[in-house]
DOKE-991353 format. One record per atom (N, C-alpha, C): x, y, z; atom name; residue number from 1. Coordinates in steps of 0.02 Angstrom, whole numbers, plus 50000, padded with zeros to 5 digits. Example, Ala and Ser with C-alpha at 12.3 -4.5 7.8 and 13.67 -1.06 7.14 Angstrom:
% residues 2
50660_49716_50390_N_1
50615_49775_50390_CA_1
50660_49835_50390_C_1
50642_49888_50354_N_2
50684_49947_50357_CA_2
50645_50002_50394_C_2
END
This chain:
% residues 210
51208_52598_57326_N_1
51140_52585_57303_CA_1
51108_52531_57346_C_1
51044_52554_57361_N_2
51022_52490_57397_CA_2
50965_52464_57370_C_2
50953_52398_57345_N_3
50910_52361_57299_CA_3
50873_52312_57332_C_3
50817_52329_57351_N_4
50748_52253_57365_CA_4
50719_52220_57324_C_4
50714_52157_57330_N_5
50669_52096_57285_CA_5
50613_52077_57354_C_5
50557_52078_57301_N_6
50491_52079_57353_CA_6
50454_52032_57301_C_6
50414_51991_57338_N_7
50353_51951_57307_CA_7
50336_51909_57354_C_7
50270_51863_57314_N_8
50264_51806_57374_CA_8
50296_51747_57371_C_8
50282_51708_57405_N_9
50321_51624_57394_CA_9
50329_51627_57334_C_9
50374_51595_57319_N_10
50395_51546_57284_CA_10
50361_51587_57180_C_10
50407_51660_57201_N_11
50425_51705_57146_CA_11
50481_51720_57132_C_11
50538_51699_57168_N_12
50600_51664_57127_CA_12
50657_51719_57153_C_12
50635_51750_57210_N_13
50686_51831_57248_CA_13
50758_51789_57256_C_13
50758_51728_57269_N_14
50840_51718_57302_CA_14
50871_51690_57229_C_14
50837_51672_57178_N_15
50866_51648_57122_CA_15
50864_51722_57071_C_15
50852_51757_57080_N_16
50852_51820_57037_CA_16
50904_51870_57049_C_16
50911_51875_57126_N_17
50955_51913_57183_CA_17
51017_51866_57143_C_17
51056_51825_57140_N_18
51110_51779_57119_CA_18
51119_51793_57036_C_18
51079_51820_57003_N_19
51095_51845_56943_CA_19
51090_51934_56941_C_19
51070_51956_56999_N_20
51090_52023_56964_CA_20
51137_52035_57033_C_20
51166_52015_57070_N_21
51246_51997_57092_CA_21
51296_51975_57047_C_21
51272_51934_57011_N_22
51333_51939_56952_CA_22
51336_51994_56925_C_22
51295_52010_56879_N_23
51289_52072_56841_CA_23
51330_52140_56864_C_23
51293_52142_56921_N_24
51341_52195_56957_CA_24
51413_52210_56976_C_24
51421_52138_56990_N_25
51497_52124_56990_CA_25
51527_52119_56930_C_25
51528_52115_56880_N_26
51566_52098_56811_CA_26
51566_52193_56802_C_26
51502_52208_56837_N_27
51512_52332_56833_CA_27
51564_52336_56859_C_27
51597_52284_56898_N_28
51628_52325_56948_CA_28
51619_52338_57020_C_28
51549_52342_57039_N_29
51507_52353_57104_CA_29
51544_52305_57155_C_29
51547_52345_57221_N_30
51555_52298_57276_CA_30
51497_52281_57299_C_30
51462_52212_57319_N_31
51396_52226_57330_CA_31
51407_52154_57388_C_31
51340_52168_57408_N_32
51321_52110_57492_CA_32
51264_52085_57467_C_32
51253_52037_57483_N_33
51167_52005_57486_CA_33
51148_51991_57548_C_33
51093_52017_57556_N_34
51090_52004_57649_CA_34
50992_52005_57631_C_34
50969_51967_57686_N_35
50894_51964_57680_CA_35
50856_51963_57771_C_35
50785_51959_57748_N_36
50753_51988_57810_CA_36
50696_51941_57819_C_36
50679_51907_57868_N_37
50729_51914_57921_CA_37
50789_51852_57902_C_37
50847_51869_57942_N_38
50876_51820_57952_CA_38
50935_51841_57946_C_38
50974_51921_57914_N_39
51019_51929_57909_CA_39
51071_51951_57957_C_39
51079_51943_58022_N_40
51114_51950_58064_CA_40
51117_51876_58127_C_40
51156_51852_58159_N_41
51131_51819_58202_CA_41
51089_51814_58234_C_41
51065_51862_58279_N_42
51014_51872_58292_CA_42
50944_51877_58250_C_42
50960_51890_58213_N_43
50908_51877_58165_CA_43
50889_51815_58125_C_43
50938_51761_58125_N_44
50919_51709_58115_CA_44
50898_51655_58173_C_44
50899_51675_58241_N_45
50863_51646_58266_CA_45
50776_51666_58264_C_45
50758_51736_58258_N_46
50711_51773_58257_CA_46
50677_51735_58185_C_46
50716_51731_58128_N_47
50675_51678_58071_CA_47
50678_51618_58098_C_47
50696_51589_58123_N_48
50686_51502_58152_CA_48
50619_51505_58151_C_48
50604_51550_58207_N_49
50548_51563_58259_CA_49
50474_51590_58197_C_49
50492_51652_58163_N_50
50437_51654_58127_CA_50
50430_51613_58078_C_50
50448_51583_58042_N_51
50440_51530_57980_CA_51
50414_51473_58004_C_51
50434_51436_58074_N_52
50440_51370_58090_CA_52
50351_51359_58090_C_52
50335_51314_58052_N_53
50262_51286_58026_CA_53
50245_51276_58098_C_53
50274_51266_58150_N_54
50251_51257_58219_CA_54
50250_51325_58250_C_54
50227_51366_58226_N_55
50230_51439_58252_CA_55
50151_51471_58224_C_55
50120_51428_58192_N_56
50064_51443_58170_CA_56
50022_51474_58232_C_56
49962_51507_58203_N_57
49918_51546_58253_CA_57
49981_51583_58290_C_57
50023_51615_58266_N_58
50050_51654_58313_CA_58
50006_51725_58316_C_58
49996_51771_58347_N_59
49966_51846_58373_CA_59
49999_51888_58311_C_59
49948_51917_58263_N_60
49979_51959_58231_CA_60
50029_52007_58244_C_60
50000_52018_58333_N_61
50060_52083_58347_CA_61
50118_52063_58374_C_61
50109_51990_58395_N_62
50195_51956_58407_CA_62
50228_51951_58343_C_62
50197_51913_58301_N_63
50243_51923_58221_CA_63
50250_51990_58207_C_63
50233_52047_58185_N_64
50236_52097_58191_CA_64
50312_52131_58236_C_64
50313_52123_58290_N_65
50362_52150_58321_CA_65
50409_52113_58310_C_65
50407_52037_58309_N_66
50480_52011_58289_CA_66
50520_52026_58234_C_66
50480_52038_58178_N_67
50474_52073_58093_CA_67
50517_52141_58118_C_67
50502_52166_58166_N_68
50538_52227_58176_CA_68
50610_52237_58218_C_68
50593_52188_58266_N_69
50666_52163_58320_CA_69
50715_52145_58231_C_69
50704_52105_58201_N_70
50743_52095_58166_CA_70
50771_52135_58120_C_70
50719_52192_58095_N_71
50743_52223_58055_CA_71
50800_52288_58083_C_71
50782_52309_58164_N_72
50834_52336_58180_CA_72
50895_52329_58179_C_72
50904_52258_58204_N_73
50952_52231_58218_CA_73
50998_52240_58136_C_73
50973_52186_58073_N_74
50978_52206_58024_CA_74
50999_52284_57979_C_74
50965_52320_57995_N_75
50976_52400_57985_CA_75
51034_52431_57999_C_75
51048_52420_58081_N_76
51091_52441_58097_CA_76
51163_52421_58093_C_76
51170_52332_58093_N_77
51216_52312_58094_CA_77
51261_52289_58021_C_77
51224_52279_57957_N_78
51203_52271_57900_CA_78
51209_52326_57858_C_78
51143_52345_57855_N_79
51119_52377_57785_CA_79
51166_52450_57794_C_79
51156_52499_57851_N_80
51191_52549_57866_CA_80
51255_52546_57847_C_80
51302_52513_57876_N_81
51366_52512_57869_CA_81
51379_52500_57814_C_81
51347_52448_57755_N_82
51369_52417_57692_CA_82
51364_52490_57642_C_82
51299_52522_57652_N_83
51307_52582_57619_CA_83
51349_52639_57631_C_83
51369_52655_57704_N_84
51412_52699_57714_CA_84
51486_52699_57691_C_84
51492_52601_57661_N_85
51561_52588_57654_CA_85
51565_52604_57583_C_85
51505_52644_57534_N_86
51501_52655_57474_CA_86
51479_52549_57424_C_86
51457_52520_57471_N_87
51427_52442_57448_CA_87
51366_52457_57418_C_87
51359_52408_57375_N_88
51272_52416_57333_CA_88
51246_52347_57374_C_88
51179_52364_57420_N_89
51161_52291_57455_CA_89
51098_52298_57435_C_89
51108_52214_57410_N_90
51031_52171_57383_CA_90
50987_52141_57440_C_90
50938_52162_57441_N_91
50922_52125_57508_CA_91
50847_52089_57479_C_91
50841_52027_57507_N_92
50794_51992_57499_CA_92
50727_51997_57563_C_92
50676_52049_57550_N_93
50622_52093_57556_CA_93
50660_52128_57617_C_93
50606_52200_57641_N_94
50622_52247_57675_CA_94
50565_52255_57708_C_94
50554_52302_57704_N_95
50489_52343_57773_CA_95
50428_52324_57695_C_95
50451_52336_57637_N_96
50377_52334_57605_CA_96
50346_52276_57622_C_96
50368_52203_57641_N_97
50346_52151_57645_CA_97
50285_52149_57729_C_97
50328_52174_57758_N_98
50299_52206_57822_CA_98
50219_52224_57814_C_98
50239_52283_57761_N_99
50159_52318_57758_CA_99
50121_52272_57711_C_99
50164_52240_57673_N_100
50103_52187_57633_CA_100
50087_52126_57682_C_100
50109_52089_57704_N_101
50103_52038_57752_CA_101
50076_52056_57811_C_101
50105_52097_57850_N_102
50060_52100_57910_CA_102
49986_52156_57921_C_102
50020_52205_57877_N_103
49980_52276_57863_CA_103
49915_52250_57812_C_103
49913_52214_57751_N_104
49861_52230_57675_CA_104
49851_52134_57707_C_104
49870_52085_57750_N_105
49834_52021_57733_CA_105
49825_52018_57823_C_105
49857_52034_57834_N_106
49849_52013_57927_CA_106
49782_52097_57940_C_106
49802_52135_57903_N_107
49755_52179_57949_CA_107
49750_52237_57994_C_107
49834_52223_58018_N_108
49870_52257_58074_CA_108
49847_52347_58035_C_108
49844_52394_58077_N_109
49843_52457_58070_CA_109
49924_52488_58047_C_109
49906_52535_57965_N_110
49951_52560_57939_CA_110
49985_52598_57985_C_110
49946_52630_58006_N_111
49984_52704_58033_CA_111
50041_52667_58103_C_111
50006_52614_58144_N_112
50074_52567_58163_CA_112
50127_52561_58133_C_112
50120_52532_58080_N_113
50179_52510_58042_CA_113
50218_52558_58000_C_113
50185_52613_57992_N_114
50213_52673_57983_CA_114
50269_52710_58047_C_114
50229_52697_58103_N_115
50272_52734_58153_CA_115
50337_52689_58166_C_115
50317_52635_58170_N_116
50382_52573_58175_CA_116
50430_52582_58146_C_116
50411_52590_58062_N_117
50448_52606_58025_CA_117
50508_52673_58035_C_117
50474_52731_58055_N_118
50494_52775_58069_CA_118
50555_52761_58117_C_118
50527_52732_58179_N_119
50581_52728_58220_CA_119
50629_52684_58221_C_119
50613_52648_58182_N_120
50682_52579_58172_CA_120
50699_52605_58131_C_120
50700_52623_58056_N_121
50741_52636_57996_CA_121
50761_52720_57987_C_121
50722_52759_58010_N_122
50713_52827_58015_CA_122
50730_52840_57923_C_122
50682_52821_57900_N_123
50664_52824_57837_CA_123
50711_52812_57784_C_123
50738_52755_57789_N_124
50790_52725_57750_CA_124
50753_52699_57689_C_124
50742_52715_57657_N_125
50694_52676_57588_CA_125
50761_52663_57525_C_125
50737_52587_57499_N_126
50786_52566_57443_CA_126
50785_52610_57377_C_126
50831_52626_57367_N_127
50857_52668_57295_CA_127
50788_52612_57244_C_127
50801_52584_57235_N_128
50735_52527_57200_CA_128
50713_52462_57230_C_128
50652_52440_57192_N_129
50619_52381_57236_CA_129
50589_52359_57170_C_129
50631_52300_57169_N_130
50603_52248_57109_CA_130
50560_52195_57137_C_130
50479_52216_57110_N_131
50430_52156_57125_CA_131
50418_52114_57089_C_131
50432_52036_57105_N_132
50401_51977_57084_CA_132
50329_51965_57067_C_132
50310_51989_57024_N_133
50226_51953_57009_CA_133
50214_51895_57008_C_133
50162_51885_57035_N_134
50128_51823_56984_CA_134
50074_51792_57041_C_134
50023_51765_57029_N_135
49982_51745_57040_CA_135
50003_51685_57108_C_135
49979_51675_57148_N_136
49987_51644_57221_CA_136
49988_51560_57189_C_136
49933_51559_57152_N_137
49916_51485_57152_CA_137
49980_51438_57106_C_137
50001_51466_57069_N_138
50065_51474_57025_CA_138
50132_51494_57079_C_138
50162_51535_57119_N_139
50197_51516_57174_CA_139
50207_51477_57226_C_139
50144_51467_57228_N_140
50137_51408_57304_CA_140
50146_51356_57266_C_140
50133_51325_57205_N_141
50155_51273_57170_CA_141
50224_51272_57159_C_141
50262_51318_57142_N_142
50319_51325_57119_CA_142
50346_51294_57175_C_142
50352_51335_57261_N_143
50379_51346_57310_CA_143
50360_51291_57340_C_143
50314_51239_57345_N_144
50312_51159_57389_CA_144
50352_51126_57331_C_144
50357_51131_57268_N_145
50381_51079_57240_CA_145
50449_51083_57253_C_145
50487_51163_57262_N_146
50562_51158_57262_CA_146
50575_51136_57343_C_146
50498_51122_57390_N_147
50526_51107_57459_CA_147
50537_51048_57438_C_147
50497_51013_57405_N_148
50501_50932_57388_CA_148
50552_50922_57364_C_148
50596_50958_57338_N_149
50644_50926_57303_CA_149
50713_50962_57348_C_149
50707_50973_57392_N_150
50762_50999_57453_CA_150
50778_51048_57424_C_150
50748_51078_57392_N_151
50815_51167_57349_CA_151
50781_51199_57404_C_151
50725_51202_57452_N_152
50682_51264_57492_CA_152
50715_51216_57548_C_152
50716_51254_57615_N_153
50706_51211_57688_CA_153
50625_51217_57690_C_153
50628_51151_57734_N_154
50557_51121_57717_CA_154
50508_51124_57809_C_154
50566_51155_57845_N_155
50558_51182_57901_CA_155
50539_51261_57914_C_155
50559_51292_57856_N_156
50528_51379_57845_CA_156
50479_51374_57803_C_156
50419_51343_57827_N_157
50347_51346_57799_CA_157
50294_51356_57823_C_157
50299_51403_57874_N_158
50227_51415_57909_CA_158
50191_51472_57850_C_158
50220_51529_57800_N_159
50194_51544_57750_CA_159
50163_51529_57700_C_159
50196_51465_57702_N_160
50166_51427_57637_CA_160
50105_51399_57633_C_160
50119_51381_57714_N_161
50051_51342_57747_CA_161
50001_51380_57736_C_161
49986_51472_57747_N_162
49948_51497_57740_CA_162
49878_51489_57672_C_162
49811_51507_57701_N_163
49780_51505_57640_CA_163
49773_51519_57581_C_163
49759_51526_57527_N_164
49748_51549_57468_CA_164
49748_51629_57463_C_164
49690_51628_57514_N_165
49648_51705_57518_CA_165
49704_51745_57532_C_165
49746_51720_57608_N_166
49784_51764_57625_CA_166
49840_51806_57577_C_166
49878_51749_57536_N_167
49933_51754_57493_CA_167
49911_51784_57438_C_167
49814_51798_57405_N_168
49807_51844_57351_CA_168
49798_51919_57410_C_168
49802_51927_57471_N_169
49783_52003_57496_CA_169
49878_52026_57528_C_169
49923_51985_57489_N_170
49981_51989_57521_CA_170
49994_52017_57434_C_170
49988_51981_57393_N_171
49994_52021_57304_CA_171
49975_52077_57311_C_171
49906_52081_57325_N_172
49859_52141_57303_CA_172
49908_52194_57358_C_172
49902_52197_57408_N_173
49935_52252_57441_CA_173
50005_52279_57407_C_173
50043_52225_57387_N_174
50122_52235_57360_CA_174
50101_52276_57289_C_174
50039_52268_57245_N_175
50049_52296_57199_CA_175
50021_52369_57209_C_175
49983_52387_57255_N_176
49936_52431_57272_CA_176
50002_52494_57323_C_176
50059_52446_57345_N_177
50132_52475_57371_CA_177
50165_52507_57303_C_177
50168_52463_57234_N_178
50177_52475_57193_CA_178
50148_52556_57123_C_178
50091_52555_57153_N_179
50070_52591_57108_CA_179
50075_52683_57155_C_179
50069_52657_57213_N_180
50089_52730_57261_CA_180
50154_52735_57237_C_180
50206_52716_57226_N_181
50294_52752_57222_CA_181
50312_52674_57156_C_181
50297_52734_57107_N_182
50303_52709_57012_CA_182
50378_52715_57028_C_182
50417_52778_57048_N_183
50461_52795_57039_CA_183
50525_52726_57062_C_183
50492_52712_57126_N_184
50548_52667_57161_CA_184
50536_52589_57147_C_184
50459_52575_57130_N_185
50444_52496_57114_CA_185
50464_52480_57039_C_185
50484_52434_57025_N_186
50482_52390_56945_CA_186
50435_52329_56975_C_186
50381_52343_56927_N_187
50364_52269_56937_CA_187
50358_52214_56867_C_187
50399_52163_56897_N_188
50420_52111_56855_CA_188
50381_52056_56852_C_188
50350_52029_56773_N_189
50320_51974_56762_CA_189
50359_51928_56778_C_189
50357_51882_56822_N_190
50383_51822_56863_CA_190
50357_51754_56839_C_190
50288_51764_56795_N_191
50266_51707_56753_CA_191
50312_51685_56702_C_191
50347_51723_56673_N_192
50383_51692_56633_CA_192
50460_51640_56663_C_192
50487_51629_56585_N_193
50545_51584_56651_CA_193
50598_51630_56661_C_193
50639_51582_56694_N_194
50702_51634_56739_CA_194
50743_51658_56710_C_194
50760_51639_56614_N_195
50816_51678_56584_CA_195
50771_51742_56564_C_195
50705_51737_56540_N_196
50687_51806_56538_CA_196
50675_51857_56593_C_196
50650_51831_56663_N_197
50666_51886_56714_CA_197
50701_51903_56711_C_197
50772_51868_56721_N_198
50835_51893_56737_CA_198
50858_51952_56694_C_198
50831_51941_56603_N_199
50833_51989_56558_CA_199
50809_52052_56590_C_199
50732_52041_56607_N_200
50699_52080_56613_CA_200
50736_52139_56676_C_200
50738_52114_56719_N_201
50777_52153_56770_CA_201
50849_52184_56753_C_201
50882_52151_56719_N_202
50938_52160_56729_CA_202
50940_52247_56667_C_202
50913_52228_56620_N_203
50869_52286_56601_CA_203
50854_52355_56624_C_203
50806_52345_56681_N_204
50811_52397_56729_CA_204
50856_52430_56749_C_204
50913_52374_56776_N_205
50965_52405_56824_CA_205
50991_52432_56774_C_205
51026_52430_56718_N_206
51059_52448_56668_CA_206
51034_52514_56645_C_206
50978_52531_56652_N_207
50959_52596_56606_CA_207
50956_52638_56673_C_207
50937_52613_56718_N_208
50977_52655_56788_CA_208
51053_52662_56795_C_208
51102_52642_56788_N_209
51155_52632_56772_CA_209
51184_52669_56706_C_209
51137_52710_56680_N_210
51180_52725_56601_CA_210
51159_52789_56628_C_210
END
């Protein structure tokens, strides 16, 4: 099974991902957590580079292609094999983040990121994709305060840095991803606190699971 957590800052994907890894494991499941970018060596130099708040004004179509150098790399070395070994991998966002971030707030042309898609993943789409809701102004609060308090690196913030505007056309696209494929999105109220997400999701997986 392969499972994505998608949202914006500071909607709680790496603390949610850590409770339905337990969950799974107490099933039984062999499972990986791996995320994007950053999940291969190479790919964590490739996040240095896009996150680093000194990377600002980068060229939509340089971020863009790095988003994709990484996800190959990722795909192939990663996600492929973990599933072929019969593994359930959680991955912290995928290509949907892609089309919401660079595609629905940067601008970039779909049918690009469509073909990209095509040729790096050759249509690998997650068994499900659990989205984080919630309102930007309410994440970006969440997500500087946990930089302030060292739980975030405080060096992967050129996102954060971003405007207001940008981070509500980075929602709106994810839910507008959402309402095209009902079948494969859950989308999860993220306003509430973290023992009820965790309910809430874990929920999901379970009645998929029965």
């Amino acid at each position: 099974m392969f499972i994505t957590f998608e949202g914006i800052e500071g909607s709680g994907k790496t603390t949610q991902i850590r409770h339905v890894l337990e969950f799974l494991k107490q099933r039984g499941m062999d499972c990986i957590v791996t995320r994007e970018p950053g999940g291969t060596v190479t790919g964590q130099k490739i996040r240095a580079i896009l996150l680093d708040p000194d990377s600002r004004g980068m060229d939509p179509s340089t971020e863009l292609l790095l988003y994709v150098a990484d996800r190959a790399e990722h795909v192939r070395k990663i996600v492929k094999p973990a599933l072929s070994a019969g593994k359930t991998v959680l991955c912290d966002r995928y290509y949907d983040a892609t089309i919401a971030y660079q595609g629905y707030a940067r601008g970039l042309d779909m049918d690009l990121l469509s073909k990209l898609h095509r040729l790096i993943i050759n249509d690998l789409k997650p068994d499900k994709t659990i989205l984080l809701d919630l309102p930007p102004e309410t994440g970006l609060s969440r997500a500087w305060k946990q930089i302030a308090e060292g739980k975030r690196a405080g060096f992967e913030t050129r996102f954060e840095n971003e405007a207001l505007a940008f981070h509500e056309k980075v929602r709106k696209g994810y839910l507008e991803l959402a309402h095209l494929e009902p079948g494969r999105f859950v989308v999860i109220d993220a306003m509430k606190d973290e023992e009820q997400v965790r309910q809430d999701i874990i929920k999901v997986l379970s009645l998929r699971a029965s």
